[in-house]
C-alpha positions in Angstrom: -7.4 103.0 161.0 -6.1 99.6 159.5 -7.9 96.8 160.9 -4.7 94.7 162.0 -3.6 98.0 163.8 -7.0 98.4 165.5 -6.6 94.7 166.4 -3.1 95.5 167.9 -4.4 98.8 169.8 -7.4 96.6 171.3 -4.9 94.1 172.6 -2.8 96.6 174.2 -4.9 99.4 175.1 -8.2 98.5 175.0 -9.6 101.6 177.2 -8.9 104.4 174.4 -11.6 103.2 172.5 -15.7 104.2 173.5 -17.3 102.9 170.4 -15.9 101.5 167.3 -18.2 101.8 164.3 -17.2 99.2 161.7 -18.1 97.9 158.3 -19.4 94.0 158.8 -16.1 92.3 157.5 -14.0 94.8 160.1 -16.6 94.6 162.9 -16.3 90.1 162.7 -13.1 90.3 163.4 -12.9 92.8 166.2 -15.8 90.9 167.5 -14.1 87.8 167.8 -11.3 89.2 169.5 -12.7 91.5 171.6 -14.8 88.6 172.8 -11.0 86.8 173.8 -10.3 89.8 175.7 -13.4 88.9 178.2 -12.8 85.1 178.5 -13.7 83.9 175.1 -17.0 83.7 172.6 -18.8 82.0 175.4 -19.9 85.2 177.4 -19.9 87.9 175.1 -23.5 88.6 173.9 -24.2 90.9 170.7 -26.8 93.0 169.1 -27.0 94.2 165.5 -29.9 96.6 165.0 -31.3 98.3 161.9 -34.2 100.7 161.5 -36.6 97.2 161.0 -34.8 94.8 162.8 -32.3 93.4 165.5 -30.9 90.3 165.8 -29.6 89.2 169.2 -26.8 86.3 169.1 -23.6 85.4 171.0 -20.1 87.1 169.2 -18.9 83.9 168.0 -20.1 80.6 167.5 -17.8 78.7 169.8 -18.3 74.6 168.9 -17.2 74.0 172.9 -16.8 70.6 172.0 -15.6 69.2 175.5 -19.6 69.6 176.0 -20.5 66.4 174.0 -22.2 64.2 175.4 -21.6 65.5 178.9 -25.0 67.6 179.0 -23.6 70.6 179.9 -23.5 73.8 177.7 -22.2 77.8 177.6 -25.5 79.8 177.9 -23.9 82.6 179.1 -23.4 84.6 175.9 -26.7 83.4 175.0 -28.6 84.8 178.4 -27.0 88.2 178.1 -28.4 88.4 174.3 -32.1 87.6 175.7 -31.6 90.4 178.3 -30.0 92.7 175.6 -33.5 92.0 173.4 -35.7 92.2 176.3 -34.3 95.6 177.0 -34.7 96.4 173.5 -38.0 95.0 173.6 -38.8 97.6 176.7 -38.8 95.2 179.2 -36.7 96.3 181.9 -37.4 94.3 184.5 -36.8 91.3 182.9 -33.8 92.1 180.8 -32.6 93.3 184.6 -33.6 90.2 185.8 -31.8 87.9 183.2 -28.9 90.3 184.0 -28.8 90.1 187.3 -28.9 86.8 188.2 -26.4 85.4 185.0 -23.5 88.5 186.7 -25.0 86.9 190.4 -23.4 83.0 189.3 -20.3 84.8 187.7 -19.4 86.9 190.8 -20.1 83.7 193.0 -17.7 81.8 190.7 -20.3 79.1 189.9 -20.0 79.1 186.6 -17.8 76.4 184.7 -14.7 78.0 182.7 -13.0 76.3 180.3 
């Protein structure tokens, strides 16, 4: 499948896809737009693993620059990577508890969206 056609498919029916399995250039950009499809870069966590290693980062690297100077900041993306590499890590609990409680402020509609 092209890329811009996979792009197009994602917008419009994003439920035909399980698991996309993409080469780095390919899997960036369906990152970053998959990550607009859930509110933006600023909640959509990610995990790259290889045999040796996994790095745990947000999708995108969203500047959020109504933040400075106003001491606030987007740690959602950021707290769902740290339970994603705690469950990698083997710890459950925690990685449930990191979960748990950043779903807990979304669902009581704490959380600041821009």
């Amino acid at each position: 499948m092209i890329v811009n056609n996979c792009c197009i498919q994602l917008v419009q029916t994003p439920y035909q896809f399980d698991v996309l399995v993409l080469p780095y250039l390919y899997g960036n950009i369906i990152d970053n737009l998959a990550a607009g499809l859930v509110e933006g870069a600023g909640v959509a966590p990610e995990e790259s693993c290889s045999v040796e290693y996994a790095i745990f980062e947000m999708v995108a690297q969203d500047p959020f620059t109504q933040a400075v100077g106003r001491n606030i900041g987007k740690l959602t993306a950021i707290l769902l990577s740290v339970s994603k590499m705690l469950r990698h890590l083997n710890l459950e609990y925690h990685s449930s508890m990191t979960a748990g409680a950043v779903k807990k402020v979304i669902k009581v509609d704490k959380m600041q969206r821009t």
